[in-house]
C-alpha positions in Angstrom: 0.0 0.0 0.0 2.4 2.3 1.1 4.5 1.6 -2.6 0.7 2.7 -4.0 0.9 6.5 -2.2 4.7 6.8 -3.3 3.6 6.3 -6.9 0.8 8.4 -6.9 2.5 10.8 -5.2 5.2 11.1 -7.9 2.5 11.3 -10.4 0.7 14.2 -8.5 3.2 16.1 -8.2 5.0 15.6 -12.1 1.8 16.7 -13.4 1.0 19.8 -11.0 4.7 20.9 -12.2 4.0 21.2 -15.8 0.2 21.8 -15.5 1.2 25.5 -16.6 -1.1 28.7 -18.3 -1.4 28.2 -22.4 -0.5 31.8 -22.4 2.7 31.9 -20.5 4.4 31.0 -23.7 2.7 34.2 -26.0 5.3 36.6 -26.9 2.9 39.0 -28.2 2.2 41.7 -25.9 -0.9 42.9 -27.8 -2.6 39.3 -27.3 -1.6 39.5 -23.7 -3.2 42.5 -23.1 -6.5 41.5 -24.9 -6.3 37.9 -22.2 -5.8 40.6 -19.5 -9.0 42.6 -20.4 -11.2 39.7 -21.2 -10.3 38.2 -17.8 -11.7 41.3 -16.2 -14.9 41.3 -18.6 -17.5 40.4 -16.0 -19.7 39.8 -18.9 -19.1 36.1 -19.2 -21.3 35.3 -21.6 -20.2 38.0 -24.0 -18.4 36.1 -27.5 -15.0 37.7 -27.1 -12.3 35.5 -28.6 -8.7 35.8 -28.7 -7.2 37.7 -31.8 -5.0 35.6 -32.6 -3.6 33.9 -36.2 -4.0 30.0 -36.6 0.5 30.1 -36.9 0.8 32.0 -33.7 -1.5 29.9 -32.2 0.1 26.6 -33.5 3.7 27.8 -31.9 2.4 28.2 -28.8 0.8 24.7 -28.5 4.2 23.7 -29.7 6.0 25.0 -27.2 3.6 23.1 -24.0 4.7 20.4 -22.3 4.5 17.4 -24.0 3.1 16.0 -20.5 0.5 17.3 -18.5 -3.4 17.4 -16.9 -5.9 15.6 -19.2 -8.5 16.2 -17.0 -9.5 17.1 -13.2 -7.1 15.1 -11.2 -7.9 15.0 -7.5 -7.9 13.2 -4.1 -11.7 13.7 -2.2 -13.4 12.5 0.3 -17.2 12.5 1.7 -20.2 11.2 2.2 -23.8 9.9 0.6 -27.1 11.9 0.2 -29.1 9.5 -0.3 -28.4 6.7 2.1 -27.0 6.6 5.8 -23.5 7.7 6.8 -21.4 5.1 8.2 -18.0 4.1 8.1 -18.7 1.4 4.8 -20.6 4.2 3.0 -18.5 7.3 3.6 -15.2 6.9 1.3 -12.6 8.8 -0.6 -12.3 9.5 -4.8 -9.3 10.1 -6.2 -8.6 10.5 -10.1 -5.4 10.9 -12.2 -6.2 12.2 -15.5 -2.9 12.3 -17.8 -2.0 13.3 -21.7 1.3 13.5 -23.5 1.3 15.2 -26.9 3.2 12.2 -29.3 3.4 14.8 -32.0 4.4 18.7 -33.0 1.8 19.9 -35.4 3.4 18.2 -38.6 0.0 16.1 -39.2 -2.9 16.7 -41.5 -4.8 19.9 -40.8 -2.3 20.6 -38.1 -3.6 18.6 -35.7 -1.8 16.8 -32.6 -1.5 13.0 -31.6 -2.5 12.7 -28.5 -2.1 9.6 -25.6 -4.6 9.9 -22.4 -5.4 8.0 -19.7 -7.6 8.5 -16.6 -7.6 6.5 -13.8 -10.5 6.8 -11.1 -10.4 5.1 -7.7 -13.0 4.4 -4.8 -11.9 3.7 -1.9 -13.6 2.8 1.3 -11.2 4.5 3.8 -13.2 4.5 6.7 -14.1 0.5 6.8 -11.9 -2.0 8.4 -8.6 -2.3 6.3 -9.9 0.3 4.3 -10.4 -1.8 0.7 -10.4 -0.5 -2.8 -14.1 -0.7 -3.7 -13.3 -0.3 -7.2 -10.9 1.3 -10.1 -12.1 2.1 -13.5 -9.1 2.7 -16.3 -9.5 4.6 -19.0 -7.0 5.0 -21.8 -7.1 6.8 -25.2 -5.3 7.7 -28.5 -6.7 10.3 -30.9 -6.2 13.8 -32.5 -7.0 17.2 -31.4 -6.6 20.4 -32.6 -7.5 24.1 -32.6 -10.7 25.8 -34.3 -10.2 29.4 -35.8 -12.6 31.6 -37.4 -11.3 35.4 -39.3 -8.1 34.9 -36.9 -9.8 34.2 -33.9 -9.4 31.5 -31.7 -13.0 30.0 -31.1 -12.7 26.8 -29.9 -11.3 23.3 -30.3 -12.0 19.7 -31.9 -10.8 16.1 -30.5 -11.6 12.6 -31.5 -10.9 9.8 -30.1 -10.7 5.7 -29.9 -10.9 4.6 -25.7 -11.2 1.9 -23.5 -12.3 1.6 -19.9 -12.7 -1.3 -17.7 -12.2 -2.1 -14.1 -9.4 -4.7 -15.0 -11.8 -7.6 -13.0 -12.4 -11.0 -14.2 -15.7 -13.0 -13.8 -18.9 -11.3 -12.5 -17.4 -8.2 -11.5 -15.9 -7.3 -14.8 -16.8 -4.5 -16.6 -15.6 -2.8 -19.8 -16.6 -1.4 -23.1 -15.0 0.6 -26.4 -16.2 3.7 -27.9 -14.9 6.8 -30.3 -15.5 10.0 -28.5 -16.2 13.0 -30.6 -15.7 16.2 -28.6 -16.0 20.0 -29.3 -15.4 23.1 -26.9 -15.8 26.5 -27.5 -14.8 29.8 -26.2 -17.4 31.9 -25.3 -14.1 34.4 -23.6 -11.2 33.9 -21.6 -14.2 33.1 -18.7 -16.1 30.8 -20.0 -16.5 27.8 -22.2 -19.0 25.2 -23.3 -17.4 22.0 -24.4 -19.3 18.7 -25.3 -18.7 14.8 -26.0 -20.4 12.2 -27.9 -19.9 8.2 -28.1 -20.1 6.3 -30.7 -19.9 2.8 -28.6 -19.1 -1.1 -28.7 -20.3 -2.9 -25.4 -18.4 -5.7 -25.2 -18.6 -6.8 -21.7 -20.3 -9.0 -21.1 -22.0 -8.0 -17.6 -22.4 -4.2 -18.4 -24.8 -4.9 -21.7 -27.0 -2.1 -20.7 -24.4 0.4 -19.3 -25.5 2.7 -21.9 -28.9 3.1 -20.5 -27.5 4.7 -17.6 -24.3 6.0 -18.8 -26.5 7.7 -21.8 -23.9 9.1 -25.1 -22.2 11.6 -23.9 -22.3 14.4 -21.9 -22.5 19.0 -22.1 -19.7 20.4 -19.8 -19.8 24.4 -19.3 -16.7 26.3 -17.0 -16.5 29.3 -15.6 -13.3 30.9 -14.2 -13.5 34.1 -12.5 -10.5 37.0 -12.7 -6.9 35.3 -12.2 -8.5 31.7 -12.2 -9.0 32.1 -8.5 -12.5 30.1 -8.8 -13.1 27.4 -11.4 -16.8 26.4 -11.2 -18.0 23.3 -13.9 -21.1 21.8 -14.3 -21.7 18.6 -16.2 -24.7 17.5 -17.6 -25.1 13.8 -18.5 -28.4 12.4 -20.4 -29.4 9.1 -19.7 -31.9 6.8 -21.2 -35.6 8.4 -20.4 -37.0 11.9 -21.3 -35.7 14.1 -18.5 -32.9 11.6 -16.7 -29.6 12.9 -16.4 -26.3 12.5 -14.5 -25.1 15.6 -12.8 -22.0 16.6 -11.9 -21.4 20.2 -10.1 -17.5 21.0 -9.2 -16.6 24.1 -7.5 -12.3 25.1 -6.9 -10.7 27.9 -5.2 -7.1 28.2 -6.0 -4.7 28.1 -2.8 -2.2 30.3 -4.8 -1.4 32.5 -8.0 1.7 30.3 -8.2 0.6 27.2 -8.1 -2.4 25.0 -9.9 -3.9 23.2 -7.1 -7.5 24.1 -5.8 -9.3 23.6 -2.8 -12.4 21.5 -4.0 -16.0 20.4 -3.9 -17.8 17.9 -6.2 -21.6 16.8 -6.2 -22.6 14.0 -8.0 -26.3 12.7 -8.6 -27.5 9.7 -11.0 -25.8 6.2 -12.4 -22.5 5.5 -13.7 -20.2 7.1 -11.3 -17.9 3.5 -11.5 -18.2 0.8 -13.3 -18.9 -1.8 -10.7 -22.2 -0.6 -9.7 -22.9 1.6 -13.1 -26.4 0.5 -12.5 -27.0 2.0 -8.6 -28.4 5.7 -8.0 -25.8 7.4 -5.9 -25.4 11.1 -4.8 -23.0 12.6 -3.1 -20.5 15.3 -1.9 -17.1 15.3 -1.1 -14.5 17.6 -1.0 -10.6 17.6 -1.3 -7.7 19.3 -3.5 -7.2 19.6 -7.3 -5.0 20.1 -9.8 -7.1 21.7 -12.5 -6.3 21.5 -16.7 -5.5 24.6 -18.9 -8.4 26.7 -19.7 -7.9 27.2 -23.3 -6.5 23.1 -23.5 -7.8 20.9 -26.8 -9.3 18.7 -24.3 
C-alpha cells in the first residue's frame, strides 16, 4: 500500500509541475493585453475570442509540455445523500487524469497525436482495512486540434478511440470501447461550453446495458472568475428516459497564483459514477484538493 501512495504521489506532483497557463508562452504583448482585459470582462457570456492567427496559435501549442493534466485530477473524500452515513458508505475518490502530446503539429490539418489516460479510484477508507471498492481505467489515442474563425481563436476539436474497464475478471468485470467525438468553444477567456459524444461497442459482457444509464455523452460548461482564482464546472449527462440525467457540479478555489492546485468540492447525482455498480443511483458530496487542466487546452 504504502509503494501505491509513493507512486501516486510522484504522479501528482509531475503533473501539478508542468500543468502550466497556455498563455505563458505568448510573446505578443498585444494578445496579452487583450487575455488581460477579457479576464476582467464580468460579462461572461459575451463572444470575445482571442485575436490571434492560426501560426501564432500553433507555436504556442508547440512550445507546452508534451506532459501534462488531461483532465480534473484529485484526491476527495465524503459522504452519501441518499443513504445513511457510516464508516462502509463514507469513502474517498481520487482520479489521475494524464495526456502526452506524441506529436508537433506536422500532421494533417495541423492537428496533434494525443495519448490519455484517466484513472479513477474508490476507496472505502473509513471501513476496516480500508479496501479499494473499485478502479475504473481509462486510456485513449486520438487527434486534437485548434478551431479558428477570421483569426480568432473560437474553440477546439478532438476525436478519439478509448477503452475503460475495471481490470476484473468473472462477474465483476466490466468494460466497453467507444470513439469520443468532442468539441469546446470559447465563449471568452471566462467561460467555455465544451461537449462529447460516443459512438460505442459494449463488449462486456456483464455491463450490456451500461449505456442506458451511462446515456452518449455528456455538455460540460466552466466558468473561471479574474486570475483563475474560482473554477466552477457543471456537467450535464443524459441518460436513457425523457428528462434523466447525471449531474455533476465542481466548485475550486485556487490556494495560490503560483501554483495549480484548488481547494475542491464535487456533487454527483444519478448512475454511472464506477463501473462496478454503473447501475445503482448514488449522490454525493465530497470535498478535497485539485489540480485543474488549462483553460484554453484541446481537451
Amino acid at each position: 500500500m504504502r509503494k501505491a501512495y509513493l507512486i501516486i504521489l510522484t504522479v501528482v506532483i509531475s503533473i501539478n509541475l508542468s500543468a502550466q497557463d497556455d498563455l505563458i508562452y505568448i510573446t505578443n504583448d498585444s494578445i496579452r493585453e487583450q487575455y488581460t482585459k477579457a479576464m476582467e470582462d464580468p460579462n461572461i457570456f459575451k463572444p470575445k475570442h482571442l485575436e490571434i492567427s492560426e501560426e501564432e496559435a500553433i507555436k504556442v501549442a508547440d512550445k507546452l509540455p508534451a506532459f501534462a493534466v488531461y483532465k480534473d485530477t484529485y484526491f476527495v473524500t465524503g459522504v452519501p445523500l441518499n443513504r445513511e452515513i457510516t464508516s462502509s458508505s463514507a469513502d474517498a475518490t481520487f482520479q489521475i487524469s494524464i495526456r502526452h502530446r506524441l506529436t508537433r503539429s506536422v500532421l494533417p490539418l495541423k492537428s496533434f497525436l494525443y495519448l490519455t489516460y484517466t484513472q479513477r479510484s474508490f476507496w472505502d477508507i473509513y471501513a476496516e482495512s480500508s479496501p479499494f471498492r473499485d478502479t475504473n481505467y481509462n486510456p485513449g489515442l486520438g487527434l486534437g486540434k485548434y478551431v479558428f474563425h477570421d483569426n480568432k481563436l473560437v474553440g477546439a476539436a478532438f476525436v478519439q478511440l478509448k477503452h475503460e474497464s475495471n481490470g476484473r475478471a468473472g462477474d465483476e468485470s466490466r468494460s466497453w470501447n467507444y470513439l469520443s467525438l468532442s468539441m469546446k468553444y470559447y465563449f471568452n477567456a471566462r467561460f467555455n461550453i465544451s461537449g462529447e459524444f460516443w459512438v460505442p461497442y459494449v463488449d462486456g459482457g456483464n455491463n450490456k446495458d451500461l449505456l442506458d444509464f451511462r446515456g452518449l455523452g455528456y455538455l460540460s460548461f466552466n466558468y473561471t472568475s479574474n486570475k483563475h482564482l474560482w473554477w466552477l464546472s457543471a456537467d450535464i449527462n443524459p441518460r436513457k428516459g425523457f428528462g434523466n440525467v447525471n449531474t455533476t457540479l465542481t466548485a475550486g478555489f485556487r490556494i495560490s497564483e503560483r501554483s495549480n492546485q484548488y481547494l475542491f468540492a464535487r456533487f454527483f447525482q444519478g448512475y454511472g459514477e464506477s463501473l462496478l455498480d454503473y447501475d445503482k443511483y448514488t449522490m454525493n458530496i465530497r470535498v478535497g484538493i485539485c489540480i485543474k487542466p488549462d483553460f484554453y487546452s484541446i481537451f
